[in-house]
N, C-alpha and C positions, 0 to 999 in steps of 0.2 A: 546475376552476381552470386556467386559463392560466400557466406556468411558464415564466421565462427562467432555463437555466440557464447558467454562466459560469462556463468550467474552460480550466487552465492546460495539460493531459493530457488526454487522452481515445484511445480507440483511432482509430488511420488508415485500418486496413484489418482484411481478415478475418484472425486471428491475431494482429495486435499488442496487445502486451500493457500499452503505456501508459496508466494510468488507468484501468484495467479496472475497478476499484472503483468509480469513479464512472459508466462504463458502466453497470454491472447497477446501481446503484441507479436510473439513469434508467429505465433498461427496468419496474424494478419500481413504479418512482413513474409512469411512465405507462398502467401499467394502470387508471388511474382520473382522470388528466389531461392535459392538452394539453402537450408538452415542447417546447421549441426547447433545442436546446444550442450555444453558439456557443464553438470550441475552434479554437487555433492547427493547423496543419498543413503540411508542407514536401514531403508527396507529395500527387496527382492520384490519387483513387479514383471509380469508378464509385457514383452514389447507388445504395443498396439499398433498396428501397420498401418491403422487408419488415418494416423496422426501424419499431416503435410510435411513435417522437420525430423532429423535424427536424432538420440538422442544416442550422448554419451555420457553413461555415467562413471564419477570418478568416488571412490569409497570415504566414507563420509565419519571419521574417527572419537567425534565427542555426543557426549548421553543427550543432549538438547536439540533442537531441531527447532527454527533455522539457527543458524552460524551467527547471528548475532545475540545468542542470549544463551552463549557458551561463556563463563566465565570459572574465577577462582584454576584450582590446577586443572581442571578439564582444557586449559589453555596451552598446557605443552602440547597438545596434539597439533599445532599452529602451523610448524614445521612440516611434518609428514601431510598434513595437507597444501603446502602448497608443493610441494615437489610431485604430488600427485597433479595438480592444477596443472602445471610445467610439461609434467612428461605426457598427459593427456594435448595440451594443445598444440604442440608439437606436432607428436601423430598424427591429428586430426589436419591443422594446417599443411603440412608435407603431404598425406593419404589421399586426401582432397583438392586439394589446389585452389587455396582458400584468401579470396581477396580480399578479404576484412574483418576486420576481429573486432567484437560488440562485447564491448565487459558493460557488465550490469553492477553496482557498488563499487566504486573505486578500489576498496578493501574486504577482500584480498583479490576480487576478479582484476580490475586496472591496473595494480600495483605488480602481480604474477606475470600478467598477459603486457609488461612493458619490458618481460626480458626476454618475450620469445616472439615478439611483434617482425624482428629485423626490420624488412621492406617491406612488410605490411602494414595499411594506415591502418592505427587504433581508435578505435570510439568508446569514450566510456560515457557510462550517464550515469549522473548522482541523483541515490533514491533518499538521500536524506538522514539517515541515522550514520553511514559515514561521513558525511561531514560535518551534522550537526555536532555527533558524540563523541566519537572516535577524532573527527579532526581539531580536538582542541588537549588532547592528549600527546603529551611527549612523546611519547614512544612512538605512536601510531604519525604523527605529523609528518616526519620526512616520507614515509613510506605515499602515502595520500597526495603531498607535493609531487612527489617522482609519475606516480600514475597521474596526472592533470599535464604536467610538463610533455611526458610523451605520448600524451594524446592528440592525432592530430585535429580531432572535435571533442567539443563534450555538451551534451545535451543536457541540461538541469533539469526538473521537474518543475521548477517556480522560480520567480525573483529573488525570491531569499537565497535559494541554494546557490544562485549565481553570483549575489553578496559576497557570499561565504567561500564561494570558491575563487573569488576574484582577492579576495583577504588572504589566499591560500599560495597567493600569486600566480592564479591561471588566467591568462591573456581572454581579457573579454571578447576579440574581436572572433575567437574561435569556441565562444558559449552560445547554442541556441535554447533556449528554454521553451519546452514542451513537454505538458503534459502527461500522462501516462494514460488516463484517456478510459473509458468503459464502454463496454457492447453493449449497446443500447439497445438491440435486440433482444436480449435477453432483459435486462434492466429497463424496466418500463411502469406507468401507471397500470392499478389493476382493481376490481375492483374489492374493495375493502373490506366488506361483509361475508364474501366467499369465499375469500381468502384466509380471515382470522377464524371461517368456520371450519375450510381444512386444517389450518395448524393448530385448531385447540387455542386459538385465542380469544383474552375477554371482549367484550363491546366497551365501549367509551375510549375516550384518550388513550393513545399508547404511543408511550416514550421507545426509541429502540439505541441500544450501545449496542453497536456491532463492532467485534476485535477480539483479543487477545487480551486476557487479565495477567497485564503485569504493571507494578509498581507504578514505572513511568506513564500509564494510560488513565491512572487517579481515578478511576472509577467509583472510590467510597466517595468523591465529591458531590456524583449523582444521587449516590443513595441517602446521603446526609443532607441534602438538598429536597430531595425529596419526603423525608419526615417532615420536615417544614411545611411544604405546600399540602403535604396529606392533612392539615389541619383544617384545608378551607377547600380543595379539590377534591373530585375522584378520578383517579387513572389509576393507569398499570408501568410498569417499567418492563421492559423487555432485557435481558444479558444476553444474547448471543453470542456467545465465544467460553473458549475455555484456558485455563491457563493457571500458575502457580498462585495466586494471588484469589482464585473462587472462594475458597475456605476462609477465609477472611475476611471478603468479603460478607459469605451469607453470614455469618455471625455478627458482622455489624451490622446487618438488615435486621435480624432475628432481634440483637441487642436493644434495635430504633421502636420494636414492634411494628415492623415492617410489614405486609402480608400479600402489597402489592407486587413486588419485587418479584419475576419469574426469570429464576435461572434455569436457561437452556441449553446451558453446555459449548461444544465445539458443534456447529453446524454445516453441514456440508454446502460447499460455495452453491451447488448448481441449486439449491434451496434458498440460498439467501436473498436472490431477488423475490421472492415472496415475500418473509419478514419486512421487509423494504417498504413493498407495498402497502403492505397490511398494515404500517405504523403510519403515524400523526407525525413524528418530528425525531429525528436521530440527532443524537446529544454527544460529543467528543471530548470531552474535558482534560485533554491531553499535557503531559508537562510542557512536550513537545510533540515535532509533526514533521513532516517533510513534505508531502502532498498526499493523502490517505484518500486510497484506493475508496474504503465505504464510506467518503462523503460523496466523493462524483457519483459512486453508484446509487446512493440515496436522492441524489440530486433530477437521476435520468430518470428515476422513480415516481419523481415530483412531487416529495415532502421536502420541506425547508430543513436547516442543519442549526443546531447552534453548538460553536464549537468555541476552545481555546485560542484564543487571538494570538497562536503562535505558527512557527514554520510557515509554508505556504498556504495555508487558508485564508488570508486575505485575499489572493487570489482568483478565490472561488467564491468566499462568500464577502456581500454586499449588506448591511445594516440596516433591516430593515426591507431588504428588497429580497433578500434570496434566505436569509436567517438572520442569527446576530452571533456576531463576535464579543465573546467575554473577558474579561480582563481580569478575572478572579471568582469563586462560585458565588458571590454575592449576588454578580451581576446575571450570572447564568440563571439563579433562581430567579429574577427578577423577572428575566427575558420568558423563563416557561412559565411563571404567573400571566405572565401579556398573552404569553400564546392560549393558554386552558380560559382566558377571561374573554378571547376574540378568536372564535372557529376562522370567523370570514378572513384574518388576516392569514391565518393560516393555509386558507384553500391559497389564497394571493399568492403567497410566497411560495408555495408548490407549484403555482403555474409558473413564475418567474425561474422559478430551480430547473424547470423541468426544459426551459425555452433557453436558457444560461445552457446547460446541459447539451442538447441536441447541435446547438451553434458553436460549443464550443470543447466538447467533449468527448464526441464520437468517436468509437476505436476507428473507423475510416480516415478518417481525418487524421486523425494522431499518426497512422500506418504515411498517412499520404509526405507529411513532414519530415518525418523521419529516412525516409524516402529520399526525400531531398539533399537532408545533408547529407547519407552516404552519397549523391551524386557529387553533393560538391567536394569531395576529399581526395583531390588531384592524386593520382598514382603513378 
């Protein structure tokens, strides 16, 4: 099968970590098909030939990078992107002889790729910040509606998102909900002491936030959480990621008399399975969620999660058995007291994370389903 895919993310170069998720699902969907991927981008890379998929890029018009965290007037550029979107898929669908067109975000990939679809069936799969954010916004609603409408599948990432999209008035009988799924090859138990010795990390407990510092990922709840329990514990906190909201952070680290706090910036994904490893329990204190790529990765790792009891993370984690779900930082400190007061429950929950994971996680797996439904999308 001939595949157009159409994504709002996608990796730039070797190390970026944008849209990773939808990377390796191409790589794995191209083991058995023809890929073109056509994805915005605002740097110049060298084509890599080794790569299974085509890529086509289309020019990538606002100062932020990904497309959803372009706001204020960097937003007029909205327009010239998608007519870039339009006159790319086109090409590509006519140049190729392309059976099926895979938008990734409803908005703007589903919504673009519903006017140049004709007699093409459309798939779109919701990653969660379009529908959660965007589809509760006037403006953005009808556009979101229309892309679900002429989809002739759509894949959700969780229960929630299929909630949401059924609220959205998309016919559940054409929602499959799966996954996004981690290479568990890569993403694996390792061992811990050798690991924190190559990355310059401490011994004792170590917390990890892996993402992107912005607003809605509330990260000062970890670290305000964490003065607290520094009064009876020793750990470390790990930041992995980088983003507009650091500086502000360290300053209310610095403000707490913080010391344990190790901000490490933006780290390259093909590194982050190390960090993973190397950590005791990754912490997501999210406003919201959609399905987040570093819990299943943290999970195939086999440390426990304790995350925001929002979007689809109920999903994935189990109370008690695989991490804990918090309902507010009260509870989240409460949950990492239990954890730094009982190692053994901790190893427990990472073996359970790690067996949740492999049974239910594997990029094979996820590739195999997906699989599927493009078989079942009558032409």
């Amino acid at each position: 099968m001939r595949i157009c895919a159409v994504t709002a993310s996608f990796p730039r170069y070797k190390g970026d970590a944008s849209g990773i998720f939808v990377y390796n699902l191409i790589v794995g969907i191209s083991k058995k098909h023809e890929v073109h991927v056509i994805y915005p981008a605002n740097v110049e890379i060298p084509q890599d030939n080794s790569e299974p998929f085509y890529r086509h890029k289309i020019p990538y018009p606002f100062k932020t990078y990904p497309l959803a965290q372009a706001h204020g007037l960097d937003l007029i550029n909205v327009a010239p992107l998608l007519i870039n979107y339009a006159r790319e898929i086109r090409h590509v669908v006519h140049e190729y002889n392309i059976d099926l067109l895979h938008a990734f975000w409803t908005i703007p990939c589903g919504f673009v790729s519903s006017f140049c679809c004709r007699n093409i069936p459309l798939l779109t799969t919701l990653e969660g910040s379009d529908i959660k954010v965007f589809g509760r916004e006037l403006l953005s609603k009808p556009t979101i509606k229309r892309a679900l409408k002429k989809s002739r599948k759509i894949i959700a990432l969780s229960n929630e998102l299929k909630r949401e999209a059924i609220e959205l008035d998309a016919s559940e009988d054409k929602i499959h909900v799966i996954p996004d799924g981690v290479d568990t090859g890569k993403f694996r138990p390792g061992d811990k002491h050798m690991l924190r010795a190559g990355l310059h990390l401490p011994e004792g407990f170590l917390i990890l936030y892996a993402g992107s510092l912005f607003k809605l990922k509330k990260v000062d709840r970890l670290i305000k959480a964490s003065a607290n329990l520094s009064k009876d514990f020793d750990f470390h906190v790990v930041i992995a990621g980088g983003g507009p909201e650091r500086q502000n952070l360290e300053k209310l680290a610095e403000s707490l008399g913080l010391k344990s706090i190790l901000f490490k910036g933006s780290v390259a994904h093909e590194n982050m399975p190390s960090y993973m490893a190397a950590s005791d329990v990754l912490v997501l204190s999210s406003e919201t969620e959609g399905l987040p790529t570093c819990v299943q990765e943290a999970m195939a790792c086999g440390i426990p999660v304790i995350a925001s009891n929002v979007g689809g993370l109920p999903d994935l984690i189990t109370n008690g058995v695989t991490g804990y779900l918090a309902n507010d930082e009260v509870e989240m400190e409460g949950y990492l007291r239990q954890m730094m007061s009982s190692p053994e429950s901790v190893s427990l929950m990472g073996a359970n994370a790690l067996d949740f994971a492999r049974q239910n996680l594997s990029l094979d797996s996820v590739v195999e389903r997906i699989e599927e439904v493009y078989a079942s999308v009558s032409f």
